[in-house]
C-alpha positions in Angstrom: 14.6 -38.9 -72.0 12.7 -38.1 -75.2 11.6 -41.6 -76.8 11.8 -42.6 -80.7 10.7 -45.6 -82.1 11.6 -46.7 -84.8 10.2 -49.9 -86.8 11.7 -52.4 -89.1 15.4 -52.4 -89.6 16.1 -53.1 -93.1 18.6 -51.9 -95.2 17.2 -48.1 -95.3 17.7 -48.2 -92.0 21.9 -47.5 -91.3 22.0 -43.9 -91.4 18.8 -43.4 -90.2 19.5 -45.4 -86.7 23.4 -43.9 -86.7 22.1 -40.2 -87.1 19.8 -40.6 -84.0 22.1 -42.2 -81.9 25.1 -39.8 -82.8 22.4 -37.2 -81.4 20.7 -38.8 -78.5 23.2 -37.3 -75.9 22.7 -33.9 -77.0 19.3 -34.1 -77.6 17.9 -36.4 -74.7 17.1 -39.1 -76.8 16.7 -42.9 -76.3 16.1 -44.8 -79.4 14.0 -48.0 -79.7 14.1 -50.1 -82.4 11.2 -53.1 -83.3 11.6 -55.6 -85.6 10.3 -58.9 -85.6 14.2 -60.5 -86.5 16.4 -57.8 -84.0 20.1 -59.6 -85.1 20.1 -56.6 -87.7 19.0 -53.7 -85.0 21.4 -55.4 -82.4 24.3 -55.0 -85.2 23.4 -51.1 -86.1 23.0 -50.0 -82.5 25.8 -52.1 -81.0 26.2 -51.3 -77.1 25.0 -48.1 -77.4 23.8 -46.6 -74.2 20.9 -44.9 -75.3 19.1 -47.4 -77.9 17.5 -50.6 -77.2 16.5 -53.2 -79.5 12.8 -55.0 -78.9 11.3 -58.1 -80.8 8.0 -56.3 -82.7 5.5 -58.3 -84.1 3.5 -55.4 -85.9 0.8 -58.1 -86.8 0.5 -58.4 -83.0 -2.1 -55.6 -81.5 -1.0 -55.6 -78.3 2.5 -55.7 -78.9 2.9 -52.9 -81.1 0.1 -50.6 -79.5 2.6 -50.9 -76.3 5.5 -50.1 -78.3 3.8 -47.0 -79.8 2.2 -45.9 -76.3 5.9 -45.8 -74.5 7.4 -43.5 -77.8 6.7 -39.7 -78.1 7.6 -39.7 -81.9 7.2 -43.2 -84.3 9.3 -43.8 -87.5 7.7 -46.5 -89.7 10.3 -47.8 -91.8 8.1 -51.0 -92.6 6.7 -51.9 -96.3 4.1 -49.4 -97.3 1.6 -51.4 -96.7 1.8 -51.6 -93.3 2.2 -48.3 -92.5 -1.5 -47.6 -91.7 -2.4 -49.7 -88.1 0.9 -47.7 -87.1 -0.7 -44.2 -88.3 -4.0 -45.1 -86.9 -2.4 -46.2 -83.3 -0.1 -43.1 -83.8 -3.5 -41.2 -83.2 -5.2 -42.9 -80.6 -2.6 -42.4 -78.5 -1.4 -39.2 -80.1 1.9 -39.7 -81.4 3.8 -38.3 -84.3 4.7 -40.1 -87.3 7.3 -40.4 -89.8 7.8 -42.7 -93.0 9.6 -42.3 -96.3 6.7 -44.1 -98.2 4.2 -42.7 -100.7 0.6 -41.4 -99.5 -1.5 -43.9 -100.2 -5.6 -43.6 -100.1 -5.9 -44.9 -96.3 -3.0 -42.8 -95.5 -4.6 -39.6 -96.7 -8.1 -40.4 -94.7 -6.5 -40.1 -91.7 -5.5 -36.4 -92.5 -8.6 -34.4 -90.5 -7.9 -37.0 -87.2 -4.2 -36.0 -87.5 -5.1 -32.6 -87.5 -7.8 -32.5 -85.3 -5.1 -33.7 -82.5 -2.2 -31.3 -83.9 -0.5 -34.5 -84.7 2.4 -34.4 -88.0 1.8 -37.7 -90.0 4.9 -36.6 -92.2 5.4 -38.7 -95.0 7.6 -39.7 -98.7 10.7 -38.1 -96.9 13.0 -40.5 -98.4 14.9 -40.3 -101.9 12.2 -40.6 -104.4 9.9 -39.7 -102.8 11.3 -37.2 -100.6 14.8 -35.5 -101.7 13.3 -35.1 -104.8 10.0 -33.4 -103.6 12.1 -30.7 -101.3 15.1 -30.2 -104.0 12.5 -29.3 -106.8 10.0 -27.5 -104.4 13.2 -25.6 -103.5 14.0 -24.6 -107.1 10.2 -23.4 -108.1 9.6 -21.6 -105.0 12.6 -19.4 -105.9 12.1 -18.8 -109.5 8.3 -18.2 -108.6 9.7 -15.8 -106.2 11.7 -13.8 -108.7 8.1 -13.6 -110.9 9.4 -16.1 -113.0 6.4 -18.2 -114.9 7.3 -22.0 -114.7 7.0 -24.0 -118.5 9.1 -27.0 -118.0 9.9 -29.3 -115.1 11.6 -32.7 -115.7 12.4 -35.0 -113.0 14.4 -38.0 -112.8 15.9 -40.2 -110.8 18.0 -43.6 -110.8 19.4 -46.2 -107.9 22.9 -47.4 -109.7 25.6 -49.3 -109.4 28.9 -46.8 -108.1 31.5 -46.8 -111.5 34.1 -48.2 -109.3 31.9 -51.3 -109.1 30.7 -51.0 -112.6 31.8 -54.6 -113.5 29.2 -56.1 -115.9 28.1 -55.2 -119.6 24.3 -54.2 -118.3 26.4 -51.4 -116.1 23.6 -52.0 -113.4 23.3 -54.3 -110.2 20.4 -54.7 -107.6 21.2 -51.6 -105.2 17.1 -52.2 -103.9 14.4 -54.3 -104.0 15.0 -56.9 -107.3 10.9 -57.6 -107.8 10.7 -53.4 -108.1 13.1 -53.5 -111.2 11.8 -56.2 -112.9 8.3 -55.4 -112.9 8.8 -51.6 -113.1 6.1 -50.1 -115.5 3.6 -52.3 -115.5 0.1 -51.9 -115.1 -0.6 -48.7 -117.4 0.9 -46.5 -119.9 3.3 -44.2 -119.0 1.4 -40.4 -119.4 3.3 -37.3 -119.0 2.6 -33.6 -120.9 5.2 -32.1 -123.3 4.7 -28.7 -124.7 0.9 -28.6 -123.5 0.0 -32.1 -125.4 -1.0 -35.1 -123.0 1.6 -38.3 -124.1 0.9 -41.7 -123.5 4.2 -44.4 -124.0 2.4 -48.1 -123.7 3.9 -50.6 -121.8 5.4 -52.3 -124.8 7.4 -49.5 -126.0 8.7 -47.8 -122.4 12.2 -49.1 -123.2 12.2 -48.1 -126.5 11.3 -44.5 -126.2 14.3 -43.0 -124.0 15.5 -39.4 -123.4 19.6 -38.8 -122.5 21.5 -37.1 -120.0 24.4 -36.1 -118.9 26.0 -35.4 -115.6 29.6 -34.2 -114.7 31.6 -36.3 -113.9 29.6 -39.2 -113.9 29.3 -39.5 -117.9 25.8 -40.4 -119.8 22.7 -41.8 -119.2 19.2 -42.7 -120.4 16.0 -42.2 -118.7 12.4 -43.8 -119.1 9.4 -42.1 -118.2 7.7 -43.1 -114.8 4.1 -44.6 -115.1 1.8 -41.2 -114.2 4.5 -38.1 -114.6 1.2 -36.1 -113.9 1.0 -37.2 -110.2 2.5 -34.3 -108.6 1.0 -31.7 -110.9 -1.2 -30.0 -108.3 1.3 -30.4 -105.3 3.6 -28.7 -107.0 1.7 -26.0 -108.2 2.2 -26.5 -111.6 -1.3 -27.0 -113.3 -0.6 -24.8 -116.0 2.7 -25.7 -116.6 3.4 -26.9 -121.1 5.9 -30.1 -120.2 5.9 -32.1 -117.1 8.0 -35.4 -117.2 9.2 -37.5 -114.8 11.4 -41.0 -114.9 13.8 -43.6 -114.2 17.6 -43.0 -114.9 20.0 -45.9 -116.3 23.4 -46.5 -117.8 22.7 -46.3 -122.1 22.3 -49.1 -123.5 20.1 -50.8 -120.4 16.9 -50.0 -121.8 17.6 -51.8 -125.7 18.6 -54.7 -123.5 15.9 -54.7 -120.8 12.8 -55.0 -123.8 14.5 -58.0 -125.2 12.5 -59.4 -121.5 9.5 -57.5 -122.3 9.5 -58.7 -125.4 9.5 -62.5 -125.1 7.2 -62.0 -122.1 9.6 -62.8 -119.2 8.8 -59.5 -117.2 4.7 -60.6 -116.5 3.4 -61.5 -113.3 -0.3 -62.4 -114.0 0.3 -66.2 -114.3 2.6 -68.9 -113.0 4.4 -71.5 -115.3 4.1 -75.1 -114.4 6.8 -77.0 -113.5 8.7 -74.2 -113.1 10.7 -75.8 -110.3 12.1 -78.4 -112.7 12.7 -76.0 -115.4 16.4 -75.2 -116.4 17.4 -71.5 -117.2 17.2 -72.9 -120.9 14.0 -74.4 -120.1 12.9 -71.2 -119.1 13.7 -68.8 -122.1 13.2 -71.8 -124.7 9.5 -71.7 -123.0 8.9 -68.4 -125.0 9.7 -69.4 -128.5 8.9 -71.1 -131.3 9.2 -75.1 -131.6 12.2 -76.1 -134.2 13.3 -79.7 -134.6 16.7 -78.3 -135.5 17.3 -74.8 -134.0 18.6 -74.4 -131.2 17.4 -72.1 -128.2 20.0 -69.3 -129.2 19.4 -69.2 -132.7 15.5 -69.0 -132.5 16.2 -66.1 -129.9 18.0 -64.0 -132.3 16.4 -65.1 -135.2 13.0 -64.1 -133.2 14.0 -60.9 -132.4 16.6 -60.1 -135.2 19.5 -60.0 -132.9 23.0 -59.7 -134.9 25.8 -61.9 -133.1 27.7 -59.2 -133.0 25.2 -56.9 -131.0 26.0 -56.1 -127.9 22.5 -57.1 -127.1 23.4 -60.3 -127.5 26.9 -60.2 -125.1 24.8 -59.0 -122.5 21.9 -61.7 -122.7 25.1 -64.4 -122.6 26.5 -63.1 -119.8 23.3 -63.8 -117.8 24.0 -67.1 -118.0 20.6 -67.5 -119.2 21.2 -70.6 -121.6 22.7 -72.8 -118.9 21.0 -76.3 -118.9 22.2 -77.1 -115.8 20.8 -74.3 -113.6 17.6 -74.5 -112.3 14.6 -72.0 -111.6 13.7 -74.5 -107.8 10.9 -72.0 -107.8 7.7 -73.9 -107.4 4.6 -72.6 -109.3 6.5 -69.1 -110.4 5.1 -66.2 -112.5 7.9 -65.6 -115.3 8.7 -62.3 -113.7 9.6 -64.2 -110.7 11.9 -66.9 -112.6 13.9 -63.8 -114.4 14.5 -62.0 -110.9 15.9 -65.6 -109.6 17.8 -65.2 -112.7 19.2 -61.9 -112.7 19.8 -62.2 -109.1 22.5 -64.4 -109.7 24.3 -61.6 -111.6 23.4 -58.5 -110.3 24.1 -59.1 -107.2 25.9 -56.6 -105.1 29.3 -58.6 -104.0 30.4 -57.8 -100.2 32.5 -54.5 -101.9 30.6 -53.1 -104.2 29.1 -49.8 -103.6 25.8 -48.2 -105.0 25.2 -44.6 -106.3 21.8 -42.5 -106.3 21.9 -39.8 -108.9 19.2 -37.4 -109.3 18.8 -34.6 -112.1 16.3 -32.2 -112.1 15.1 -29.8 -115.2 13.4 -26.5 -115.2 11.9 -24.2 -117.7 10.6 -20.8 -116.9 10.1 -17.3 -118.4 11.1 -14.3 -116.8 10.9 -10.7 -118.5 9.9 -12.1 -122.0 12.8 -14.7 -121.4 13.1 -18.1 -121.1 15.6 -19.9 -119.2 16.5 -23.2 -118.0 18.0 -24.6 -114.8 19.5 -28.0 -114.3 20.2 -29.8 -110.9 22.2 -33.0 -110.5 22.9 -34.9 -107.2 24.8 -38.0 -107.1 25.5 -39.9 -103.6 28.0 -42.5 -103.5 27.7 -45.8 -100.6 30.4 -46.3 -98.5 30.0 -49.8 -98.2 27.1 -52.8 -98.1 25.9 -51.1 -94.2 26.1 -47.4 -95.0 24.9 -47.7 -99.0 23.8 -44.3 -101.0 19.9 -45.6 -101.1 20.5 -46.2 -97.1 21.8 -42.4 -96.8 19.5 -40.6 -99.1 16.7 -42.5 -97.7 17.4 -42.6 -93.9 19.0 -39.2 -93.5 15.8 -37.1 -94.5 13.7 -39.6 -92.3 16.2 -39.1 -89.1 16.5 -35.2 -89.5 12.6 -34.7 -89.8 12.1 -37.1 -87.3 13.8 -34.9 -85.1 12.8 -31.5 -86.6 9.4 -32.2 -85.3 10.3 -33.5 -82.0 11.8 -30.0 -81.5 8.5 -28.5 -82.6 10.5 -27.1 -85.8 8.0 -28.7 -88.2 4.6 -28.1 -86.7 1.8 -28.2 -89.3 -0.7 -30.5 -88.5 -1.7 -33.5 -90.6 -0.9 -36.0 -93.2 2.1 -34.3 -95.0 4.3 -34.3 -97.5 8.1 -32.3 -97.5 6.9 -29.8 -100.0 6.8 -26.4 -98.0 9.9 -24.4 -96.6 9.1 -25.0 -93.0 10.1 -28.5 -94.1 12.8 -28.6 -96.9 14.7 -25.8 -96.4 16.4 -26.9 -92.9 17.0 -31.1 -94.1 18.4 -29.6 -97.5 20.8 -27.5 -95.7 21.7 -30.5 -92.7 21.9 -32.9 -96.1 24.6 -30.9 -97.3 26.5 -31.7 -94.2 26.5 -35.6 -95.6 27.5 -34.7 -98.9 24.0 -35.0 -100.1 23.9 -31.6 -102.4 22.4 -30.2 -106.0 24.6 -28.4 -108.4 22.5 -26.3 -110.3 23.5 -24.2 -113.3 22.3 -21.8 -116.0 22.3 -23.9 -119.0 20.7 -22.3 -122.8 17.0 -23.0 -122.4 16.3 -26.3 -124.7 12.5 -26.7 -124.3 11.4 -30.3 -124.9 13.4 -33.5 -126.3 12.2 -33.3 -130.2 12.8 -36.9 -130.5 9.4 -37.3 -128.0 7.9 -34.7 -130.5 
């Protein structure tokens, strides 16, 4: 039999392990799975004749070099980080390698070995990264096809809570890692291009400087701009293209809310608070304002940031619970960001029936015989449950098909790769659509750049 291995088991994992085991018969394929806890691996493979699950210790050489020797084809589904012993084992022992994470420096280095040994290192063949690479390569290849000359390409993506389990006034629950959302555009200014001028949105004012959408039958929503829209400029072939955007999609209203945290100073993570395990959650937000003999913690909040009682704002930081003198941080020696993730967690957390949603909305602007014209292309993916969520699906199922595209030679060029020719997108976009994983796109009047980003 033909041998996978996969590693980690998290909660990307689902569709990813239930693909490759509802095609291990017909293909010849016996799936292993490593993980250093294997309770969650034992659950998604259940009795399955043709899996196995293996304690991994990826921190242990030996261990993991085995497991990697006995596989003809690795799928690293491990934090990004420790992706790179995998790759580099991958090519000692010439293996192929899968992983739905970003190419990071060390990761490209290894792209001459992987070719040298006709070896596919494929990677950022999840959601974002991934479906959103092939769906937009998809698009531009087309248009550039018909001669068209590509001016605008907006990008945007958001991991949501489904409307059916819509229950709070933030509309927005932890569908992925909480520690991502809090600190989520840190570290530099935002930088995109609109209408051939470079634009830089600080830090300080990413919430505040939002751009709308809407997508049928799913209603409105608000996007801010990711931290280096520029990334993909060259891989997509678009150097010379007047408005390049890219960003993070929410419900409206999430962003006003979200800078009242950036504000006060409860999203950093360069220093810890002392204490902090005997701090209250009123503690906590009182440790950001001004001293008053006679205020209290609520009024010096609104007074400090000219919330009105009435705001809605306000209803939403209330229903955080965030005043509570009773509750406590128990974190020892915790950066602020930490403390408000503790926080939030208690809120926005998914409850045993709530279901996530992925939605994804691409923009393009080209000309085309002295015309211009303008595509839009939504995809929204709705979990079935806690197991089989939307992020578990959009992530897993582009990992799993690819995974087995090149173990049946389909996908062949050599490498450290990302899913940005046809050889690559054009057969997972079609299998997606099998899953209910699909863009609508339409002809919509060509509208150029958001004036209010002027």
């Amino acid at each position: 039999m033909r041998k996978i291995l996969v590693i980690g088991s998290g909660k990307s994992t689902s569709y990813l392990i239930k693909y490759l085991l509802d095609k291990s018969t017909s293909e010849n394929l016996h799936i292993t799975i490593g993980d250093l806890h294997i309770k969650n691996a034992e659950k998604l493979i259940g009795n399955h004749e043709n899996a196995t699950a293996i304690t991994l210790d990826v921190f242990n050489e030996n261990s993991r070099v085995e497991a990697i020797k006995n596989a003809d084809i690795v799928v690293s589904m491990l934090p990004a980080r420790f992706h790179i012993e995998v790759a580099k084992n991958c090519i000692t022992y010439k293996k192929h390698m899968v992983t739905a994470s970003y190419v990071s420096p060390e990761m490209q280095a290894l792209h001459d070995d992987a070719k040298a040994n006709g070896l596919v290192l494929m990677n950022e063949i999840g959601v974002d990264p991934g479906i959103d690479h092939m769906s937009a390569m998809q698009v531009l290849d087309n248009i550039r096809s018909k001669g068209g000359k590509i001016i605008l390409f907006e990008s945007f993506t958001g991991g949501l809570v489904a409307p059916e389990s819509d229950t709070n006034l933030w509309n927005y629950k932890f569908t992925w890692n909480p520690r991502n959302v809090v600190v989520a555009g840190q570290g530099s200014a935002a930088k995109f291009l609109q209408e051939g001028t470079y634009k830089y949105i600080p830090y300080n004012r990413l919430f505040r400087r939002t751009e709308f959408l809407e997508v049928d039958g799913f209603g409105r929503f608000e996007v801010y701009a990711n931290r280096d829209s520029l990334k993909y400029q060259s891989v997509y072939g678009l150097d010379n293209i007047k408005t390049l955007y890219r960003g993070t999609m929410r419900r409206v209203g999430f962003s006003r809310a979200w800078n009242i945290f950036v504000t006060l100073g409860m999203t950093d993570d360069s220093y810890t608070i002392d204490d902090s395990e005997n701090m209250s959650y009123r503690d906590f937000v009182n440790a950001f304002l001004t001293y008053s003999p006679t205020d209290s913690v609520e009024l010096k909040l609104r007074h400090a940031l000219k919330i009105d009682q009435d705001d809605i704002v306000w209803d939403k930081l209330v229903e955080l619970d965030i005043f509570n003198d009773k509750k406590r941080v128990e974190l020892k020696k915790a950066t602020p960001a930490q403390i408000l993730q503790k926080i939030l967690m208690d809120s926005w957390t998914l409850k045993e029936d709530d279901k996530d949603m992925i939605v994804m909305y691409h923009k393009f602007g080209y000309e085309l015989n002295g015309k211009k014209h303008q595509i839009d292309a939504t995809m929204v993916a709705v979990g079935e449950d806690q197991t089989y969520t939307a992020m578990a699906k959009t992530v897993g199922l582009p990992v799993a098909i690819a995974t087995l595209a090149i173990l049946n030679k389909k996908i062949t060029t050599p490498g450290v790769q990302m899913p940005i020719t046809k050889e690559v997108y054009e057969p997972i976009l079609e299998e997606l659509k099998d899953f209910g994983v699909q863009f609508n796109e339409k002809e919509v009047p060509y509208l150029g750049y958001n004036p209010l980003n002027n």
